[in-house]
C-alpha positions in Angstrom: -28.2 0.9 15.1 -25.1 -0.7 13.9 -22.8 2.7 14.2 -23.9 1.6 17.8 -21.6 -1.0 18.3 -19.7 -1.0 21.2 -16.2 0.8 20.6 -13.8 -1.6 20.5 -11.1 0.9 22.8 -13.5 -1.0 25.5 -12.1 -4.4 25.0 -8.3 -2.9 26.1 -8.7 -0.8 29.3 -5.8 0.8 30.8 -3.0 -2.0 31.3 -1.3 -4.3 29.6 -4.3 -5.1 26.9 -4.4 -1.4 25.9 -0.4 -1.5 25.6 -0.7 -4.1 23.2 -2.8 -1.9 21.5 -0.3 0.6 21.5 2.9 -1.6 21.4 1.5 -2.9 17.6 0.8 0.4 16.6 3.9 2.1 17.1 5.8 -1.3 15.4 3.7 -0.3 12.5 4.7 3.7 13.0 7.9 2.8 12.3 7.3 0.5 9.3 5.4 2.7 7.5 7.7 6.0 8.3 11.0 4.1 6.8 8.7 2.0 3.7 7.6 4.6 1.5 7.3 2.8 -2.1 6.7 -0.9 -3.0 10.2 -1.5 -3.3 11.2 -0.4 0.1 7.9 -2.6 1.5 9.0 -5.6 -0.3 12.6 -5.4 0.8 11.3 -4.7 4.0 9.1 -7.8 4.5 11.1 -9.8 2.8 13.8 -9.4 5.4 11.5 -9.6 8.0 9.7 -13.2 6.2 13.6 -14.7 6.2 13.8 -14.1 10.0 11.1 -15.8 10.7 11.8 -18.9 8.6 10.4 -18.3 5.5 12.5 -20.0 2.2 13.0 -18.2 -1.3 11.0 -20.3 -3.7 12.8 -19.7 -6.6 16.0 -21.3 -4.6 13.5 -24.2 -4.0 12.4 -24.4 -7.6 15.9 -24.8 -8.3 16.9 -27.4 -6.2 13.8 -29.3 -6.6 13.2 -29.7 -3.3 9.6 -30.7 -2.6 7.1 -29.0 0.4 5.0 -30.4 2.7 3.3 -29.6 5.8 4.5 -26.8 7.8 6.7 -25.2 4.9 7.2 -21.1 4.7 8.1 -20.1 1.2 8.0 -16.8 0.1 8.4 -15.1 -3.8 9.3 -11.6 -5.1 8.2 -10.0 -8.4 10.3 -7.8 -9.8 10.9 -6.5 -6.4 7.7 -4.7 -5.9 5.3 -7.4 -4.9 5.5 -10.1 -2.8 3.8 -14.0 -2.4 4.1 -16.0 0.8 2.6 -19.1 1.8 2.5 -21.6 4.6 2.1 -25.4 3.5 -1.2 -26.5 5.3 -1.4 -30.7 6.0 -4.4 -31.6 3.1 -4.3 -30.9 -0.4 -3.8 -27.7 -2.2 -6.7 -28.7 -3.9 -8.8 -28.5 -1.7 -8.0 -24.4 -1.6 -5.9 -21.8 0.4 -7.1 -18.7 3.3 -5.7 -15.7 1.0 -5.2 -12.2 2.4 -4.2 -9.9 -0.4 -3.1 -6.1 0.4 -1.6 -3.8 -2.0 1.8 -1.8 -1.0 1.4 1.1 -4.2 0.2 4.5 -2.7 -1.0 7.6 -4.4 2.6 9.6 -5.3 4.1 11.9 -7.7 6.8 10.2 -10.2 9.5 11.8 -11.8 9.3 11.8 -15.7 12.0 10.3 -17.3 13.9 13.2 -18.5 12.6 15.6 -15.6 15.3 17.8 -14.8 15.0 21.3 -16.4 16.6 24.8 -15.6 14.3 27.9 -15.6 14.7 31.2 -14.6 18.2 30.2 -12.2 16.2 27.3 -10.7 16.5 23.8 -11.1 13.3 21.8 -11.7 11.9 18.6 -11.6 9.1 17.2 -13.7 6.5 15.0 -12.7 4.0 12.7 -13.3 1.1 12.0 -10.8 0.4 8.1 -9.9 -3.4 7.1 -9.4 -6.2 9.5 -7.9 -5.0 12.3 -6.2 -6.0 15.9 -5.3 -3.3 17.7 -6.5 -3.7 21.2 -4.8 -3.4 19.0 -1.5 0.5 18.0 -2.8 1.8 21.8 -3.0 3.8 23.6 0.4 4.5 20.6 1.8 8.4 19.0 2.2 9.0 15.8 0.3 11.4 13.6 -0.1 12.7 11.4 -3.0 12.8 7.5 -3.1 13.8 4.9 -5.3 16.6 3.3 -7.7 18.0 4.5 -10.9 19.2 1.6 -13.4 22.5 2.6 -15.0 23.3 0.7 -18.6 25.7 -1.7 -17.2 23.3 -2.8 -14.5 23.8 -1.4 -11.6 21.2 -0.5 -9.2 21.7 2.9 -7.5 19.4 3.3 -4.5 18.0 7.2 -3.8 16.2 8.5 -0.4 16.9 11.8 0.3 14.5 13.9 2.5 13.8 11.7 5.4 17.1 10.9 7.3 18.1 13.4 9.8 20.2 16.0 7.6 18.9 15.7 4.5 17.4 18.3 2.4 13.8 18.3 2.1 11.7 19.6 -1.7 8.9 20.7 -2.5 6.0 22.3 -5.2 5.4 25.9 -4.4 1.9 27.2 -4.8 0.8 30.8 -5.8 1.1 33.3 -3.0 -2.4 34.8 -1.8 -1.4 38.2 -2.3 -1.7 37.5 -6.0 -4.1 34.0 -6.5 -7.5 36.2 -7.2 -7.7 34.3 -10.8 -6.6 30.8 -9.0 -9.1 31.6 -6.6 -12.3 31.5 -9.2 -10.9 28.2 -10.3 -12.7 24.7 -9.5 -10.5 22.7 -7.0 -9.7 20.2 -10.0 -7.9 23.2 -12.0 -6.4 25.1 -8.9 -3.6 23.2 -9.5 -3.0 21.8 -12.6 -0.7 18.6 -13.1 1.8 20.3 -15.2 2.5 22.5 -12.9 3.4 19.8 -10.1 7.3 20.6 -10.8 9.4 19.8 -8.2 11.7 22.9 -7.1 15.5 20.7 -6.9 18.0 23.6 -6.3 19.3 27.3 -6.9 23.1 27.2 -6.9 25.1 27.7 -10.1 28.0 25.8 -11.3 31.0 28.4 -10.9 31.3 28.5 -14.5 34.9 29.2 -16.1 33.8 28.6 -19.9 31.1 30.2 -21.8 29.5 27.0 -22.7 29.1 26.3 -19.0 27.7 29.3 -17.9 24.1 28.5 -19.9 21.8 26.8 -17.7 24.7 26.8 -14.7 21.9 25.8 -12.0 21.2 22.5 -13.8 25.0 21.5 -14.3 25.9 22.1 -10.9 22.9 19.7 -10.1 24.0 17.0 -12.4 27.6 17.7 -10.9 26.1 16.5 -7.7 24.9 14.2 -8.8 28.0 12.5 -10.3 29.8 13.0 -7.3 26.8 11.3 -5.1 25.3 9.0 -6.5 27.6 8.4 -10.0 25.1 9.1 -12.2 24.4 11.2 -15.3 21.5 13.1 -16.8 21.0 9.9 -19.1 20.4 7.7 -16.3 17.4 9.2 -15.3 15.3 7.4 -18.2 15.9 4.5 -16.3 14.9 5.2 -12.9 11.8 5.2 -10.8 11.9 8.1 -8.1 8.4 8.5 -6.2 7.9 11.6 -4.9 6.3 11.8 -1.4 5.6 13.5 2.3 8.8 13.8 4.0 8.7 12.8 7.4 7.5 10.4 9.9 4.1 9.1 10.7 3.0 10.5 14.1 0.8 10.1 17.0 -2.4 12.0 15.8 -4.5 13.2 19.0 -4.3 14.1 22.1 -4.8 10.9 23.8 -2.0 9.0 21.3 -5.4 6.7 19.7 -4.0 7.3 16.0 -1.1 7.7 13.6 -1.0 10.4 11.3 1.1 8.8 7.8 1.8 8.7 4.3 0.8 5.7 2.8 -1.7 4.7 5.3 -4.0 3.2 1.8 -3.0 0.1 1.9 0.2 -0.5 4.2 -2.3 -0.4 7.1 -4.0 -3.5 5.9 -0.7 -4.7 3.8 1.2 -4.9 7.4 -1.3 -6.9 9.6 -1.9 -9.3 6.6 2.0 -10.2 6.4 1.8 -10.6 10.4 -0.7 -12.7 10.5 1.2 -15.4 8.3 3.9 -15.2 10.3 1.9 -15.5 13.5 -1.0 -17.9 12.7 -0.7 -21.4 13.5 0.2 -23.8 10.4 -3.2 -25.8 10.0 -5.1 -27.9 7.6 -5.0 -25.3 4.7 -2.0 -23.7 3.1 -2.0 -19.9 3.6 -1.2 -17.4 1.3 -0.6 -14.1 1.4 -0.2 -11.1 -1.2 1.1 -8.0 -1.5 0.9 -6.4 -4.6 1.6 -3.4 -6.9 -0.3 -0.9 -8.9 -3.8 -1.4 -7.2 -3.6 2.4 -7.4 -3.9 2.7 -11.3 -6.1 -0.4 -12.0 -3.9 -3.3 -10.7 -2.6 -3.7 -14.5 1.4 -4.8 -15.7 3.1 -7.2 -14.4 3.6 -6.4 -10.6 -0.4 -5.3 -10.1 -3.0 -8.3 -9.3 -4.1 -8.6 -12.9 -0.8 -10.2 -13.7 -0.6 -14.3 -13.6 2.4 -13.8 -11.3 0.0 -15.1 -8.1 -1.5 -18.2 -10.5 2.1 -18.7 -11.9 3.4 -19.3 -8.1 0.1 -21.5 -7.0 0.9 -23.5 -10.0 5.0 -24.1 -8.6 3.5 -24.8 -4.8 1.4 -27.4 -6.3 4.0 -29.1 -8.5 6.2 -28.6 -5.4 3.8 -30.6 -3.3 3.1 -33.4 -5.7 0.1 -31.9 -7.7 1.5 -32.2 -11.3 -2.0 -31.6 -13.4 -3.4 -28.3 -14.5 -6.7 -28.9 -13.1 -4.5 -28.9 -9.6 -3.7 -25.3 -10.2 -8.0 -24.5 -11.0 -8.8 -26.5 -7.8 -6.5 -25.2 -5.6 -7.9 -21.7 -6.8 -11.6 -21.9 -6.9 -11.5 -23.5 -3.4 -9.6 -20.7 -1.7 -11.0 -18.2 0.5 -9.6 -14.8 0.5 -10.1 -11.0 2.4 -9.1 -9.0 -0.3 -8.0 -6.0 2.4 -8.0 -2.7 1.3 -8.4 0.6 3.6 -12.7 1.9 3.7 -13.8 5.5 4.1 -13.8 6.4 7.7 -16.9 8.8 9.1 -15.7 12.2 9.6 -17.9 14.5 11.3 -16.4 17.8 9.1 -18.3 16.0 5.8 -21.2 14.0 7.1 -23.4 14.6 4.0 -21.6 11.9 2.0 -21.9 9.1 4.2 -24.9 7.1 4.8 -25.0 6.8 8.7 -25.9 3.1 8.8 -23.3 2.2 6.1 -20.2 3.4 6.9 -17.5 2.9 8.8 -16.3 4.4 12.1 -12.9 4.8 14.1 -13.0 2.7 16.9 -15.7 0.2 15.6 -12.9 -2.6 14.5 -12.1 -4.2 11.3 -14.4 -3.3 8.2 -16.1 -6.0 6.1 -17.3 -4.1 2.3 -19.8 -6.7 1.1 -19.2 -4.6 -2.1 -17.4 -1.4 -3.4 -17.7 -0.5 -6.8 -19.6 3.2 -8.2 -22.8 3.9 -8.8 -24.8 0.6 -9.6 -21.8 -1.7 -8.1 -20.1 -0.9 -11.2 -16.5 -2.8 -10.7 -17.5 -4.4 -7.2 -16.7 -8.0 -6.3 -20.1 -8.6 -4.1 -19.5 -11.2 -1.6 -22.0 -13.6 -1.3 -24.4 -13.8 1.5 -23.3 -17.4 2.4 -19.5 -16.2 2.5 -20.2 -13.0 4.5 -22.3 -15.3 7.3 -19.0 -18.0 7.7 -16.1 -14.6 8.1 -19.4 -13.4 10.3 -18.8 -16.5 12.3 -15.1 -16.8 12.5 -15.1 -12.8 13.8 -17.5 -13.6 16.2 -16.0 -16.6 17.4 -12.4 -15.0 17.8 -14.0 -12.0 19.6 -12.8 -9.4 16.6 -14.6 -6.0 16.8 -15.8 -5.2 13.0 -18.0 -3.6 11.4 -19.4 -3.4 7.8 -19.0 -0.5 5.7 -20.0 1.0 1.7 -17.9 3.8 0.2 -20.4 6.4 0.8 -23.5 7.3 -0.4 -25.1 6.0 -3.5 -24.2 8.4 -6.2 -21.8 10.1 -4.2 -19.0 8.2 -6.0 -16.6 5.1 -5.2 -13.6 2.9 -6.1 -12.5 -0.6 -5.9 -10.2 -3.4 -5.1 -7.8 -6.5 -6.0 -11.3 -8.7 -4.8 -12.9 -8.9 -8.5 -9.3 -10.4 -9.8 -9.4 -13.4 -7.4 -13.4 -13.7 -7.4 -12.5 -14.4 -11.0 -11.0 -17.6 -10.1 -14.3 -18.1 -8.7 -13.1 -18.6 -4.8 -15.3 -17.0 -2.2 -13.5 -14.0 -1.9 -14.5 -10.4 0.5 -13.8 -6.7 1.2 -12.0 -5.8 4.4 -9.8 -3.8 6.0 -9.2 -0.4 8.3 -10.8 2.8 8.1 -9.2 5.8 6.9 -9.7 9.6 7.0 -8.0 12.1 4.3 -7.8 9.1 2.0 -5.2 9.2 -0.7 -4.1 13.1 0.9 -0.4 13.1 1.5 -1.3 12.6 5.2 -3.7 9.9 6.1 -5.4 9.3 9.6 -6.1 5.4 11.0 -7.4 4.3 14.6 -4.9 2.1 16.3 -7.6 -0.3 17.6 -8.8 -1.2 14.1 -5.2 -1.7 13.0 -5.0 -4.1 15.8 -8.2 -6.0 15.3 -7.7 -6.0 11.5 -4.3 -8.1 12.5 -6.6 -10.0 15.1 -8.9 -10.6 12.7 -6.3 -11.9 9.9 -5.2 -14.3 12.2 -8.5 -16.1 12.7 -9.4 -15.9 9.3 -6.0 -18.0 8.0 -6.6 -20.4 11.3 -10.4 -20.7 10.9 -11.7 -19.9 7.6 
C-alpha cells in the first residue's frame, strides 16, 4: 500500500544526517517565529536574497544593464511578494523551473477605524482574513504586526506581543459557568465574527476636564499611542495590523520530530522554495521563484498570483536578456515547469473518517505531490498531467527524495486550492506539492521536520533537473 512507504526518518539515523535534519528545521523555527505577515517574510528574504548575491531588478532596469548566464535578480511587489530568478545559459524561451509558495496566512485584521471604548475597556475591531474557525482564535495571547501609513508618508512599523516584555492581547470567550445557550450553538455560530474584538486596555486617562473624562480608557490609549509610535486615531485608516498567535514556534513532541507554529500554511513550503534558489546549481534553464500574497482569499489584487506582476517581470528578464518580442514573453511561459507548493492535509489518527487511507498524506512519508486539489468534482483544481507527474516522478527518484502523493480528503468531504491553476493558465506543465500539515489554518499548526527537509531536497532537484 502506498501509506507503506518507508518513513523517511530512516534515511537520517542518529549522526550527522539526522542533525541536518534537525539543524534545517530549527533555521526555519526561527524564521517563521520572527516572520509573521507577508511583509515581515518579504523583508526577511529579501535581506537574506542580497546576501547571497542576488541584484534588485528594478536597479537593473534602470541602468540598463543586460543579464546573462549565472545572474541572481530578485523583485518586490508592494512589499508583500517577492520574484527571484537565476539566469540559466539557453534561452528564456525555451521556459524556466518555477517554484511558487505563498507567504499570506489565515489572521485577524484590524478594521480601519477599530478602536472603540465600552463599558471602561478599550476595544479593537476586526476583520477575519481567509477560512478560519473562529472559536479556535478566542483565550489565546496575540500579538500585533504591521505598518501604519501616516499622510505625509511615513511608514510606522508595529510588533508588539512577541519580544520579550511586551504585552500580549487577546479575544475573551464566554465563561462555562454561564455558555448553556452558546453551548446549543453549531461550532460555525459559537463564535460569531463580530464578536472577534480584540480586548487593547483598561486604564483611564487621569482626566482633568469634563470633556476628557467620556470615554477616558480610549484617550489614554490614543495617548500612548502618540507618545509610542506618533500616531493618531486617523492614522489607523491607513494601516494594515494582522492579528496573530503570540509566541514562538516550538518543538512539538517528545522526541523534538516537529515544530508546533503559526503560519506553518505556506511558509513551510514558501521557506525551502527560496532555499533552493539560492542553493541549486545555476544550469541550462533560468529559475524562478515566487512568493506571493493573498493565496488565502483567492490569490486576487495586486500582490496575489492573479495579478500580472509575475508576467510583467518575465517580460523585463527577457528584454534584459536580449528577447525584445512579445511572443518571447508566451514562450518563455508556456515552456516553464513549475511545483506550485502549497501545504496538504496531513493524516491524523483523532479524525480518520475524512481521509481516504490510500490518498492522503502522512508525517514522515516526505514531500507530497497533489496531482489535483479542487472540491467536489475537481471543481478549481489544476490536474497535472500524467506525462508531467511521471518526469517530477523521475527527478524524485533519481535525487533519492522521499514523497508521497496526497488528495485533500475524501470525495465529498470538502477541499480547497492553489496558485497551480494561475500558472497552468499560461499553459506550462505545472503540479501540486508541498508538506503535510495538521490543525491546518488553526492558530497553531503542526509539520514533520523530515518532510520540511525533503521538500527543500526535493526543490533543489527539481530547479537542477526538471
Amino acid at each position: 500500500m502506498i501509506m507503506d512507504r518507508e518513513n523517511a526518518w530512516k534515511k537520517y539515523p542518529e549522526g550527522k544526517k539526522r542533525k541536518a535534519v534537525f539543524d534545517y528545521a530549527e533555521r526555519y523555527r526561527s524564521f517563521i517565529s520572527q516572520c509573521k505577515t507577508e511583509r515581515e517574510c518579504t523583508a526577511y528574504f529579501i535581506e537574506a536574497a542580497k546576501k547571497a548575491g542576488f541584484k534588485d531588478l528594478d536597479a537593473i532596469i534602470k541602468k540598463g544593464t543586460k543579464l546573462k548566464k549565472g545572474d541572481k535578480v530578485y523583485r518586490s511587489n508592494h512589499g508583500k511578494a517577492l520574484s527571484l530568478f537565476v539566469i540559466g545559459s539557453e534561452s528564456i524561451e525555451n521556459g524556466m523551473n518555477i517554484l511558487g509558495a505563498h507567504i499570506d496566512s489565515p489572521r485577524l485584521d484590524l478594521k480601519q477605524n477599530p478602536l472603540y471604548e465600552d463599558t471602561n475597556l478599550a476595544m479593537l475591531e476586526t476583520h477575519y482574513y481567509g477560512g478560519v474557525k473562529k472559536y479556535q482564535w478566542v483565550t489565546l495571547p496575540m500579538a500585533l504586526h504591521g505598518v501604519i501609513v501616516k499622510t505625509d508618508g511615513t511608514v510606522v512599523n508595529v510588533s508588539i506581543g512577541d519580544k520579550p516584555g511586551d504585552p500580549v492581547f487577546g479575544i475573551s470567550d464566554l465563561l462555562i459557568h454561564l455558555s448553556a445557550d452558546q453551548l446549543e450553538k453549531k461550532a460555525s455560530k459559537v463564535i460569531e465574527g463580530e464578536d472577534l474584538n480584540v480586548l487593547f486596555g483598561s486604564i483611564p486617562l487621569n482626566a482633568v476636564k469634563d470633556e476628557d473624562k467620556k470615554e477616558a480608557v480610549k484617550k489614554n490609549i490614543l495617548k500612548l499611542l502618540a507618545k509610542e509610535y506618533k500616531i493618531e486615531e486617523a492614522d489607523f485608516i491607513s494601516a494594515e495590523i494582522e492579528v496573530v498567535p503570540a509566541g514562538e514556534a516550538r518543538d512539538y513532541g517528545i522526541d523534538r520530530g516537529m515544530v508546533m507554529g503559526y503560519g506553518h500554511d505556506d511558509r513551510v513550503c514558501a521557506f525551502p522554495s527560496f532555499d533552493a534558489i539560492i542553493d541549486a546549481k545555476p544550469g541550462k534553464r533560468t529559475y524562478a521563484c515566487l512568493l506571493v500574497d493573498k493565496e488565502e482569499i483567492g490569490s486576487v489584487g495586486a500582490t496575489g498570483m492573479e495579478s500580472r506582476f509575475f508576467e510583467n517581470t518575465v517580460a523585463e528578464i527577457c528584454q534584459l536578456t536580449g528577447h525584445t518580442s512579445d511572443i518571447s514573453v508566451r514562450r518563455a511561459l508556456q515552456n516553464s515547469k513549475a511545483l506550485s507548493s502549497d501545504v496538504s492535509a496531513a493524516f491524523d489518527p483523532n479524525y480518520p473518517s475524512v481521509m481516504e487511507k490510500n490518498n492522503c498524506c502522512y508525517f514522515g512519508n516526505g514531500l507530497v505531490f497533489n496531482k489535483y486539489t479542487g472540491s467536489r468534482g475537481k471543481s478549481g483544481s489544476n490536474d497535472a498531467s500524467a506525462e508531467y507527474v511521471g518526469n517530477v516522478r523521475a527527478i524524485m527518484e533519481g535525487s533519492d527524495v522521499s514523497y508521497q502523493t496526497s488528495e485533500l480528503g475524501k470525495v465529498d468531504q470538502g477541499g480547497g486550492g492553489t496558485i497551480a491553476y494561475i500558472l497552468g493558465n499560461y499553459n506550462m506543465s505545472v503540479i501540486d506539492s508541498g508538506v503535510g500539515v495538521m490543525n491546518m489554518h488553526a492558530p497553531w499548526e503542526i509539520i514533520s521536520k523530515v518532510d520540511l527537509y525533503e521538500a527543500y531536497r526535493g526543490f533543489v532537484a527539481f530547479l537542477e533537473k526538471a
